[in-house]
Every structure is written in structure tokens, then in C-alpha cells.
C-alpha positions, 0 to 999 in steps of 0.5 A: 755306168763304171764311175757311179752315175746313171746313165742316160741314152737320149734319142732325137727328140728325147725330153730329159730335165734334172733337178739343180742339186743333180751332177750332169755331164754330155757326151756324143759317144761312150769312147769321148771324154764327157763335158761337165754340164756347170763347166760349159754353162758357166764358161757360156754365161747363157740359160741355153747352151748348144753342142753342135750346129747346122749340119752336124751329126750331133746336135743337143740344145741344153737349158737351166731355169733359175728360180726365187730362193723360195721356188728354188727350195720347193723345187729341190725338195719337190723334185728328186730325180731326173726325168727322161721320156722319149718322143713316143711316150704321150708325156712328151706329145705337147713338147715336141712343139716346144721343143722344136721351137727351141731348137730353131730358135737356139740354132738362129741366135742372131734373130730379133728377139731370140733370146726372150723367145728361148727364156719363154719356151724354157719356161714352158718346156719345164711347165710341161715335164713337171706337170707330166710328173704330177699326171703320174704321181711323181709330184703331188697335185699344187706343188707346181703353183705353189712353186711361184708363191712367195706368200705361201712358201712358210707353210708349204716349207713346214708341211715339207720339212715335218710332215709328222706333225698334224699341222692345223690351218691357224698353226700355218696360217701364222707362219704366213702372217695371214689370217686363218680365213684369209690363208686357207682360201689363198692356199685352196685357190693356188694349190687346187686342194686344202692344206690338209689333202696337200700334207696328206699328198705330201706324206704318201709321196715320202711314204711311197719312197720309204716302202720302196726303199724297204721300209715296214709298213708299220715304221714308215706309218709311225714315221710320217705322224699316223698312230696305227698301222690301219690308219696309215693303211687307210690314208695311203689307200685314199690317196694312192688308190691301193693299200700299202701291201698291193703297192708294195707288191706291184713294185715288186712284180715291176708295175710300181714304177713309170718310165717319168716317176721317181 
């Protein structure tokens, strides 16, 4: 793209989601001028927005999800990068319903119920893109439950914010206003791990980001709390399968990146 976006060719039955905080715009055809995504929404007033109708040649259901202030915070720093995934990739094999859905209901407003019918399948549709990111890696394992947990959020904001520090369970426990007990069994039931595996989870992401974006190994370690080289090394292999170094060189020979990971 000559003016510094990323650009984005969707085909029929293409899934693509960004994040709020990312610019979007539409258009049909390189040559015609591009519709500004908040523009059209705002001007709409509505959570779906369709370009195009019934026998057009060109026809896009567009959406946005709105969240609490918490989820809405997790969201933004969980979530980084567009997704795109296209109708024959298997990620998006239990969306095409959804989506189809969608699209009928989008194209036949005036039905009975329709707009609480689109709310419902939005809703389902992101579930379905934000836990193909989680299949790949892209996201980490109860990031996505914990979005909906407003009790929770205190801590799950400061293992995001300072993953360095070696936060014990009574330290954010305290932020929830919990008991010590109390919390790490509400946190193990609505992410699925411990608060320990899920900053651990937490620091591999930011550590895979800061590699790829050429850091050494030894300052990104340093940078995410780990007092030595070996011991970051170990940790990462733990959760990413491989060591630091087999990573790096299966990004380098273009086996690092998944078409939906960030």
C-alpha cells in the first residue's frame, strides 16, 4: 500500500476481524476512493453495517463488538493485529455457518428479531476468530475467558503491564480484594491454568514479539524478569515447544509465522 497501510484482499466468504485501536477503511476496487470504517458506522448508528444489497456485485457485512472498560482494556493488549483467514483455511470451517448466518440476516433487517439475531451471531463470530488465535499461539490459553471477568481484571492488568515481576498469588490476590485461596481457585477455574503458567504464557508471547522484532536473547530474557540466559531459554522451551534459537531460525526460514498469528 503507497500510503502505509496494510492492505487486505478479501474473498467470498473471507473471515477478517482488527482490533478497535487499528484505522480501517473499505473499498470495491484499487481505483475508487476508500470509505473510512469509524465514518460509516458512526454515520450508521448500528453494530452491522452492509455495503451493497441483494444482487449487487459486491457485497460486504461489516461489524464491531463493544466491550466493558475491563474486557475493553484485556482486549486491546491481548489482541494486536488484524486477522484474515480465508474460506478454505480450517480456522474458518466453524464460521461459514455463522457467517452465513449473518449475512441473511443483514440482508433481511425488517424480519422479526433480527437485530438481537445479528448481536448473538457477531458475538459468536469474534468467539470463533479469537480462539483460532489461541489454537495457533497467537493468543494465550484464558485470555479469552478472562476477557468477560470484571473480578479478575486487577490482576490480569498487572501480569499484562509488568510482566518482569514475579507476581505471587497473595500480591494479586490483594488487587482483587479476594482471599489468597479464594482467588487462585476462581483464576484456575476461568482461565483454565494458574496465575504462574498464565504470566508465564504472558511473557513468551511479548518474548516471541521482542525476538522477532530482533532483540537478543539475553536482553529480551533480562527484560521479561529471567536472571540468566539458560533460564529464560528453559522457560520459553516449556511453553513454545522449542528453544529461543530453533525459533528464531524457523522464523528466519519462514516457518515461524501462521497465516492468523500475530
Amino acid at each position: 500500500s503507497g500510503n502505509g497501510r496494510t492492505v487486505h484482499d478479501l474473498r467470498p466468504g473471507d473471515v477478517f476481524a482488527v482490533p478497535g485501536h487499528e484505522p480501517l477503511v473499505f473499498r470495491s476496487d484499487p481505483d475508487v476512493v476508500p470509505l473510512d470504517a469509524d465514518a460509516l458506522y458512526a454515520e450508521r448508528g448500528e453494530p452491522v453495517l452492509q455495503l451493497g444489497g441483494e444482487g449487487d456485485d459486491f457485497l460486504l457485512v461489516g461489524c464491531h463488538v463493544g466491550f466493558g472498560l475491563h474486557a475493553s482494556d484485556l482486549l486491546l493488549e491481548g489482541w494486536s493485529s488484524a486477522v484474515h483467514f480465508h474460506e478454505d483455511h480450517p480456522a474458518s470451517h466453524p464460521s461459514r455457518a455463522v457467517l452465513d448466518a449473518l449475512c441473511d440476516e443483514a440482508t433481511h433487517a425488517a424480519r422479526a428479531g433480527a437485530t438481537y439475531a445479528r448481536d448473538q451471531l457477531v458475538r459468536l463470530l469474534l468467539l470463533y476468530v479469537l480462539r483460532a488465535r489461541v489454537d495457533v499461539g497467537s493468543l494465550i490459553p484464558g485470555w479469552v475467558s478472562l476477557l468477560g471477568d470484571g473480578d479478575l481484571a486487577p490482576a490480569v492488568r498487572l501480569i499484562h503491564r509488568m510482566p518482569e515481576r514475579a507476581w505471587g498469588v497473595a500480591e494479586l490476590a490483594r488487587a482483587c480484594g479476594m482471599s489468597r485461596t479464594s482467588f487462585a481457585v476462581r483464576f484456575r477455574d476461568v482461565a483454565g491454568v494458574p496465575p504462574s503458567s498464565y504470566l508465564r504464557a504472558w511473557r513468551m508471547r511479548i518474548a516471541r514479539r521482542r525476538l522477532r522484532d530482533g532483540g537478543s536473547i539475553g536482553e529480551v530474557g533480562e527484560s521479561l524478569g529471567y536472571r540468566s540466559e539458560s533460564a529464560f531459554s528453559t522457560a520459553f522451551k516449556r511453553v513454545v515447544g522449542v528453544s529461543p534459537t530453533a525459533w528464531r531460525g524457523q522464523l528466519d526460514s519462514g516457518g515461524g509465522r501462521s497465516p492468523i498469528a500475530s
